[in-house]
C-alpha positions as CSV (number, residue, x, y, z in Angstrom):
1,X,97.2,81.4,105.2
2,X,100.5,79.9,103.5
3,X,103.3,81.7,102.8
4,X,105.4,81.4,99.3
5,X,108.3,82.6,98.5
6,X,106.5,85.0,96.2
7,X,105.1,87.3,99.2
8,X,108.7,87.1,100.8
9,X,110.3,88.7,97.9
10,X,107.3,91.4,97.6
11,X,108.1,92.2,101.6
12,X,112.0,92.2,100.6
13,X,111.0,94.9,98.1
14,X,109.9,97.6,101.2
15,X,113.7,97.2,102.7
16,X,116.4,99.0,101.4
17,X,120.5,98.8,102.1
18,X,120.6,101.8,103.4
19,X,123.6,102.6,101.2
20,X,120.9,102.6,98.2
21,X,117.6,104.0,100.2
22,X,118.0,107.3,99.1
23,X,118.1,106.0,95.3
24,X,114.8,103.6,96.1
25,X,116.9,100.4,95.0
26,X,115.5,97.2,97.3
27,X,117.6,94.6,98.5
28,X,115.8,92.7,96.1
29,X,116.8,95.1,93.1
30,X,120.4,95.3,94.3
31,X,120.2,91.2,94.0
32,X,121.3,90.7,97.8
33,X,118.8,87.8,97.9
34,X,120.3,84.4,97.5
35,X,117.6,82.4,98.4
36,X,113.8,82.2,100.4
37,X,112.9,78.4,101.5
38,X,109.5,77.9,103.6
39,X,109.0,75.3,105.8
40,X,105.7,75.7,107.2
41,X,105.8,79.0,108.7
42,X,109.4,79.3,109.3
43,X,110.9,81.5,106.3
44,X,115.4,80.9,106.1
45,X,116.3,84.3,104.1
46,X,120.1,83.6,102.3
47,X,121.9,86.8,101.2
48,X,125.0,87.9,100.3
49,X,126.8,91.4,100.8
50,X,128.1,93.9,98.0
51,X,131.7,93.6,100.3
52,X,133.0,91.3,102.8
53,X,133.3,94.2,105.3
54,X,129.5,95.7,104.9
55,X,129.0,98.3,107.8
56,X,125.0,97.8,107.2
57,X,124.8,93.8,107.8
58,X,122.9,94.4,110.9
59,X,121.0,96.4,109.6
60,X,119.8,94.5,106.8
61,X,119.2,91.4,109.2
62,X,117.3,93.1,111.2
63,X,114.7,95.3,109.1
64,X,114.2,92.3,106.2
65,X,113.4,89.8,109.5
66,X,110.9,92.3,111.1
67,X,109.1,93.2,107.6
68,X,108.6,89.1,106.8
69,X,107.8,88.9,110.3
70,X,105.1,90.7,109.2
71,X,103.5,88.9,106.8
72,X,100.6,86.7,107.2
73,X,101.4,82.9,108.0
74,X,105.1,83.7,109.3
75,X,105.8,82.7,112.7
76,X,109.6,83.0,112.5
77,X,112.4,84.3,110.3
78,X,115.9,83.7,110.0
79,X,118.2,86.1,107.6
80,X,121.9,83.8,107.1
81,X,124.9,85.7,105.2
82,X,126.2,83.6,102.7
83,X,129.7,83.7,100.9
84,X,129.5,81.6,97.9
85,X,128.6,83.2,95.3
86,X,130.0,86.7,95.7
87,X,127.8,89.5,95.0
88,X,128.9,90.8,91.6
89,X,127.2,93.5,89.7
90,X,125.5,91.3,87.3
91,X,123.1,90.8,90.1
92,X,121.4,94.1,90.2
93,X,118.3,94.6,88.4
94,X,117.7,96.8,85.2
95,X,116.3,99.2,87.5
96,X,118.8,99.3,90.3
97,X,121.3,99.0,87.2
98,X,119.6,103.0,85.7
99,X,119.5,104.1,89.1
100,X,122.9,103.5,89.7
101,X,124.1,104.7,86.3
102,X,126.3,108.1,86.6
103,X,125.1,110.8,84.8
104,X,127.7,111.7,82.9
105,X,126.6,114.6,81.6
106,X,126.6,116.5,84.9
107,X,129.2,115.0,85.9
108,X,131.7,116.2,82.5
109,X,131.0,120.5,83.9
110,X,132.9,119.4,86.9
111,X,135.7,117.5,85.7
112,X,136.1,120.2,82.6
113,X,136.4,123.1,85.9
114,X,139.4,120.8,87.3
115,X,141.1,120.2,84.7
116,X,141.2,124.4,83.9
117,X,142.5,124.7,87.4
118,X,145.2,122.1,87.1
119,X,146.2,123.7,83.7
120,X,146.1,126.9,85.3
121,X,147.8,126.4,88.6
């Protein structure tokens, strides 16, 4: 079986940053995914980080190379951080985008309760 760069970004979808996991936004949906080139059975994974300083970079490395791993026709993976371009957050999906979205109508209760404390105090 041949791998395409198709089935690599449907495996991408099952890993999460684990900043986002508890949202369900993929590393694909957050737009971390640079690039996916196959030669033969190798697959070279590009990504970039929301932030230079990313405490999850290991992380990431490590569960998007075990879940192409995987994948039929894969024999070896190889996840590279790149720099250029910076992750911006045009890059996030629609869906990642709603997800991410505050909800500022539960958020307006609280900020109404400190401002009467301020004003009160």
């Amino acid at each position: 079986m041949t791998i395409t760069k198709d089935d690599v970004i449907t495996a991408l979808r099952d890993c999460y940053d684990p900043c986002c996991r508890d949202r369900g936004i993929s590393v694909v949906d957050m737009g971390l995914i640079e690039d996916v080139t196959i030669t033969g059975r190798r697959v070279d994974i590009e990504i970039v980080l929301t932030s230079g300083w990313c405490p999850s970079v290991s992380i990431l490395h490590k569960m998007m190379k075990e879940r192409v791993e995987q994948c039929d026709g894969v024999d070896s993976v190889e996840v590279q951080v790149v720099w250029d371009p910076a992750w911006t957050m045009e890059r996030l999906s629609d869906s990642a985008r709603a997800k991410l979205t505050l909800p500022m109508d539960e958020l307006i209760p609280y900020r109404e309760k400190r401002l009467a404390a301020q004003e009160g105090g």
